[in-house]
C-alpha distance (Angstrom), angle and dihedral (degrees) to the residues before:
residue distance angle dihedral
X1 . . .
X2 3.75 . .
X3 3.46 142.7 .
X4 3.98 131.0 22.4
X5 3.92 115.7 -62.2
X6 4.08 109.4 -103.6
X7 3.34 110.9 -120.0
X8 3.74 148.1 166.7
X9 3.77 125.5 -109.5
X10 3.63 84.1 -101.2
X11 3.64 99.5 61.6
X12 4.12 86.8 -106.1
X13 4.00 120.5 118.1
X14 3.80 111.4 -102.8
X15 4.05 101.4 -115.6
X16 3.81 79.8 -144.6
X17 3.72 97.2 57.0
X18 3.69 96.0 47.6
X19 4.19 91.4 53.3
X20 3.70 90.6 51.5
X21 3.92 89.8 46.8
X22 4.10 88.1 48.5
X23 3.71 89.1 40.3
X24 3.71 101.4 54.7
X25 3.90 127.4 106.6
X26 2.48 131.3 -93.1
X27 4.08 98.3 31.7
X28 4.17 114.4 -110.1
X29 4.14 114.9 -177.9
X30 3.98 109.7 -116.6
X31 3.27 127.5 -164.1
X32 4.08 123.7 -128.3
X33 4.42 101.7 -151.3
X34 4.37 93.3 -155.8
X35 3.67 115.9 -160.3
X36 3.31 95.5 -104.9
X37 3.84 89.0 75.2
X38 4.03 89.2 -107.3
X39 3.71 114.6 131.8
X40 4.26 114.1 -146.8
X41 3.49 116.7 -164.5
X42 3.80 125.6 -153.0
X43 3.71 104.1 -154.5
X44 4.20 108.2 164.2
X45 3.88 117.8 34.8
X46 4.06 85.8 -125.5
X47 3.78 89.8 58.5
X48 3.76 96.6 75.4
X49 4.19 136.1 54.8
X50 3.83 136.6 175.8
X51 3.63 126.7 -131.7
X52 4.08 105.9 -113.7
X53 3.98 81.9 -99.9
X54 3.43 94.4 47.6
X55 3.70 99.9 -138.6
X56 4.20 90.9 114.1
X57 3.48 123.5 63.7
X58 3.57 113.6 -158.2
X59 3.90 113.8 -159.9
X60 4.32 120.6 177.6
X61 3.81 109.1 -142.6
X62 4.22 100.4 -178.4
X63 3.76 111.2 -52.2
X64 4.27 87.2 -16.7
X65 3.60 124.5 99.3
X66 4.40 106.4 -157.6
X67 3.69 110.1 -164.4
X68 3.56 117.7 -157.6
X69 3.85 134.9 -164.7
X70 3.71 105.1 -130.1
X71 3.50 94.8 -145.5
X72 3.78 94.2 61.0
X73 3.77 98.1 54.7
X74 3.91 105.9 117.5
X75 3.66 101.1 -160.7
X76 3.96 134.2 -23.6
X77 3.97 124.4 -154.4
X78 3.65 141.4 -170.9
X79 4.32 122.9 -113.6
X80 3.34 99.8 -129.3
């Protein structure tokens, strides 16, 4: 991984920052760090979706779908 995590003032993951990061070209996997320690890793930009309000994340890992709450992501970084 490299570079610091982007986050708010609050600790929190801008929702902003993270689309831009998912959004770039070309495509690196990030990593979302949850609170409860797990580490989900976005590897293909056709593995992930928002929710029209874009406060879920939904990521496909195999045959699993992982839905996150956006405002609980910790930190997110780049593979370098």
């Amino acid at each position: 991984m490299t570079g610091a995590p982007l986050a708010s003032e609050d600790g929190r993951v801008s929702s902003d920052a993270l689309r831009e990061q998912l959004q770039r070209h070309p495509f690196q996997p990030v990593t979302l760090m949850l609170p409860s320690g797990k580490a989900v890793t976005i590897k293909n930009p056709e593995l992930y979706i928002f929710s029209e309000t874009g406060r879920t994340l939904i990521v496909t890992e195999g045959d699993r779908f992982i839905f996150v709450d956006v405002a609980t992501i910790e930190a997110f970084e780049t593979a370098s």
